[in-house]
N, C-alpha and C positions, 0 to 999 in steps of 0.2 A: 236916518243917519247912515253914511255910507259905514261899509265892514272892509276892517284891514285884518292883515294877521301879522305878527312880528314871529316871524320862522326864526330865530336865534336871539337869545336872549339871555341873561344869568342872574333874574331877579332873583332868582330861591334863594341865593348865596347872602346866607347872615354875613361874612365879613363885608358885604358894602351895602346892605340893607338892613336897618334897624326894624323894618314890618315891612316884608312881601308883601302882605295883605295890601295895603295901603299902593303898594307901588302898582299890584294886580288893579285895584278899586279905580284907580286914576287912569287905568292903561283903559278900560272896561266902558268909563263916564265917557275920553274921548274917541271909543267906537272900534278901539282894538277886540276883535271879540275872542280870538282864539291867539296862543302862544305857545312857541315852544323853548322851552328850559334846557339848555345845552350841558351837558357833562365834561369835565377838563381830565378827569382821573375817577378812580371808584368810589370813593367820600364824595366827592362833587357831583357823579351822577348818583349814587345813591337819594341824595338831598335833593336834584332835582325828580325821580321819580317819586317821592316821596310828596315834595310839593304839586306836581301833576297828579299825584290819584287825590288829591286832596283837596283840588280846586279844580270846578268846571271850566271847561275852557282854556284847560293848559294840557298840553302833551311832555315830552320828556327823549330826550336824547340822550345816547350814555357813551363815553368814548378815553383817551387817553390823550391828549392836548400832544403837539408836538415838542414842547416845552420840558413835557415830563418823561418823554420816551427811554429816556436814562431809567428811569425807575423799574427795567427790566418786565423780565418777561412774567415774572408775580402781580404784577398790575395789571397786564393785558388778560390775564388766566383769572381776574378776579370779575369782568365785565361781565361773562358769558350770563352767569348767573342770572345778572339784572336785566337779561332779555326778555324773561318770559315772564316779566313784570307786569302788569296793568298800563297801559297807554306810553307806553316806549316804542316810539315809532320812526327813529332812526341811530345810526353808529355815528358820533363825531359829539365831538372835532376833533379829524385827525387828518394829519396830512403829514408836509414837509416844509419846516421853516430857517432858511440857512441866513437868515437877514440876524437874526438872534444869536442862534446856533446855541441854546441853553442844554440842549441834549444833544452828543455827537451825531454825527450822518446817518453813521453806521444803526445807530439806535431808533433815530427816527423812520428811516428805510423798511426797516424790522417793525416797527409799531404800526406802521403804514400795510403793508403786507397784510398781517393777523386781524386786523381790523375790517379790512376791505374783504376780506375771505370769512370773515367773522359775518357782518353784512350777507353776503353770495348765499350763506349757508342758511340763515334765516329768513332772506329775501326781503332786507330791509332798503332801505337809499342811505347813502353815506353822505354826512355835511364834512366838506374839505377846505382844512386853513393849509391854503399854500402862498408865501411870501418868498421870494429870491428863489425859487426851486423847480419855476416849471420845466425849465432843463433836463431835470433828475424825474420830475413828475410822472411825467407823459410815457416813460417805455413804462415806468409800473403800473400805472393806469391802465395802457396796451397791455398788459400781460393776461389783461381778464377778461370776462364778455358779460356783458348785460347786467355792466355796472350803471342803478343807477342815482342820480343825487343831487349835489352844489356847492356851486365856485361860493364860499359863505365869505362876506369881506372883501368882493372885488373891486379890487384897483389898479391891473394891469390895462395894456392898449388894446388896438384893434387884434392884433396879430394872437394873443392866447385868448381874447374874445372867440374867434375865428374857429381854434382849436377846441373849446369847451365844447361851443355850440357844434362842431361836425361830430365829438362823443355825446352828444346830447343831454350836455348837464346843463339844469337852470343854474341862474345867475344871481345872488344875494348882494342885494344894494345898501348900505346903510349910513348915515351918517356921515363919511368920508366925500358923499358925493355935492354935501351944500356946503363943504368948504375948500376942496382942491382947484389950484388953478393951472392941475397940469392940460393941458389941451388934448394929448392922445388919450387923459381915463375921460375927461365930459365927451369927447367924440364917441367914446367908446359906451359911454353910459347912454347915448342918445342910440347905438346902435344895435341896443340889446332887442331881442323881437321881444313883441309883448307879452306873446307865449311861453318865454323862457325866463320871467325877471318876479322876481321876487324881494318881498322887502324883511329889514331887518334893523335891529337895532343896536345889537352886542351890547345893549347895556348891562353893564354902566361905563361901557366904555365910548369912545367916538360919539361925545355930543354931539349932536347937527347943531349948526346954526339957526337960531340966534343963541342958543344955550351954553357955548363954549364956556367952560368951568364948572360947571353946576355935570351932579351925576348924570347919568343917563337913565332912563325908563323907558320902557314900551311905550307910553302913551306917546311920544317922539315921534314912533312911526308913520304918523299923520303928517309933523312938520316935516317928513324923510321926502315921502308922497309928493306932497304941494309941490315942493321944491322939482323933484323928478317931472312932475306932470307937465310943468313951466317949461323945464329943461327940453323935454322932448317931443311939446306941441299938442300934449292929448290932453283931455279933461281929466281931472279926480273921480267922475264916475267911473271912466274907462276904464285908469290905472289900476283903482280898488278891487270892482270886478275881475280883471284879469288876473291881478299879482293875487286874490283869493283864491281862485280856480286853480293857479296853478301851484298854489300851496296842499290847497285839498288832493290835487292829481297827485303829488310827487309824496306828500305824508299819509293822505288817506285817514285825516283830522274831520 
C-alpha cells in the first residue's frame, strides 16, 4: 500500500469530531500513516499535543491562528511552554489573513512576528495561513533568515508560487485543489516541483471532491493525491513518495 502523510489537519478537535480515534483508524486503513495535528490558539494546541503523544503516528503543531491574533500578547506568551512537549514539531498556523480580517492588522502583524522568532529560536519550521496578505507578507518574512516551512492551504497563482519557492518554503495542497476552476491556482498547482509539494487536508474543513458536504478527514488525502497525480501527469507512486520525503525532510516525522 502506497504511504501518504496529511501535514495539516484538526481531527483532535472534539468540537467537530465525536471519536478521533475512529477518524485516526480510517485515515490509517486508507494508508495515511503519519499526521500532523495543527494548533489554532493554546486550548487547541494543547489538545493537539495531547492527542499526538497519545497516538502513533501523529505529530503536533502549536500556534495562534491569525483569526485569534486579537487575543493579545497573553496567548502568544502561553505557547512557548508547549514546545518542549513530546513530538511538537512545528509553530502554526499563523500568518496573516486580511480576506476575513477577524483580528486587526495590527494584531496579526504582532502574532506573526513572535511566532516566527518564536520558531528561529527553537529551530522549528513554521506552517503559514496567508489569504489576501502576501503584500504585507513578504517584507516580514524578509526580515529573517533561515526561515524554514509552508505555504499550508495554497491557492494563489504562479506569481506568489514563484516568490515561496525562491524563499524556499514547501507548498501544502489540499482539497481546494479537486474543486477550483480558477486556471492561474491548476497552472499553478501543476507547477509546483515535486520537491517542494506536500499534501494536506485541513480537516474537517475543504472536502475534496466527490465528498463536498460530508466533514473532512485525513483519510481524504489519498482522494487529494489521485486527483493531483491526474492533474500533473505523474503516477501515485511518485506523488506519495515525494510529497512523504518531503514531509519527513521539513518535520523530521
Amino acid at each position: 500500500m502506497l504511504e501518504f502523510v496529511d501535514t495539516h489537519c484538526h481531527i483532535h478537535s472534539l468540537e467537530y469530531y465525536d471519536n478521533p480515534l475512529n477518524v485516526l483508524k480510517n485515515a490509517r486503513q486508507a494508508g495515511v500513516g503519519k499526521l500532523i495535528c495543527i494548533g489554532t490558539d493554546y486550548e487547541d494546541s494543547l489538545q493537539a499535543v495531547k492527542f499526538a503523544q497519545n497516538n502513533k503516528g501523529v505529530w503536533a503543531s502549536i500556534g495562534l491562528i491569525p483569526h485569534d491574533a486579537k487575543l493579545g500578547q497573553k496567548a502568544l506568551n502561553e505557547l512557548e511552554p508547549l514546545i518542549k512537549q513530546p513530538k511538537v514539531v512545528a509553530i502554526g498556523e499563523c500568518g496573516l489573513d486580511f480576506y476575513y480580517t477577524h483580528s486587526p492588522k495590527q494584531d496579526q502583524v504582532k502574532a506573526l512576528h513572535f511566532q516566527v522568532e518564536l520558531a528561529l529560536r527553537y529551530g522549528l519550521p513554521l506552517i503559514f495561513h496567508v489569504r489576501d496578505a502576501y503584500e504585507e507578507f513578504w517584507p516580514i518574512f524578509d526580515k529573517y533568515k533561515s526561515i524554514k516551512g509552508v505555504l499550508h492551504s495554497f491557492s494563489a497563482g504562479r506569481n506568489v508560487l514563484d516568490q515561496a519557492l525562491e524563499r524556499g518554503l514547501f507548498i501544502g495542497l489540499n482539497g481546494i485543489v479537486t474543486f477550483s476552476k480558477n486556471t492561474e491556482q491548476l497552472a499553478a498547482f501543476r507547477a509546483i516541483p515535486l520537491d517542494k509539494l506536500l499534501l494536506e487536508t485541513d480537516a474537517p474543513y475543504l472536502t475534496p471532491v466527490p465528498l463536498r458536504g460530508k466533514v473532512n478527514e485525513s483519510m481524504n488525502v489519498v482522494l487529494i493525491a489521485d486527483f493531483l497525480s491526474k492533474l500533473r501527469g505523474e503516477t501515485l507512486d511518485v506523488l506519495s513518495k515525494a510529497s512523504t520525503a518531503n514531509a519527513i525532510k521539513l518535520f523530521g516525522i
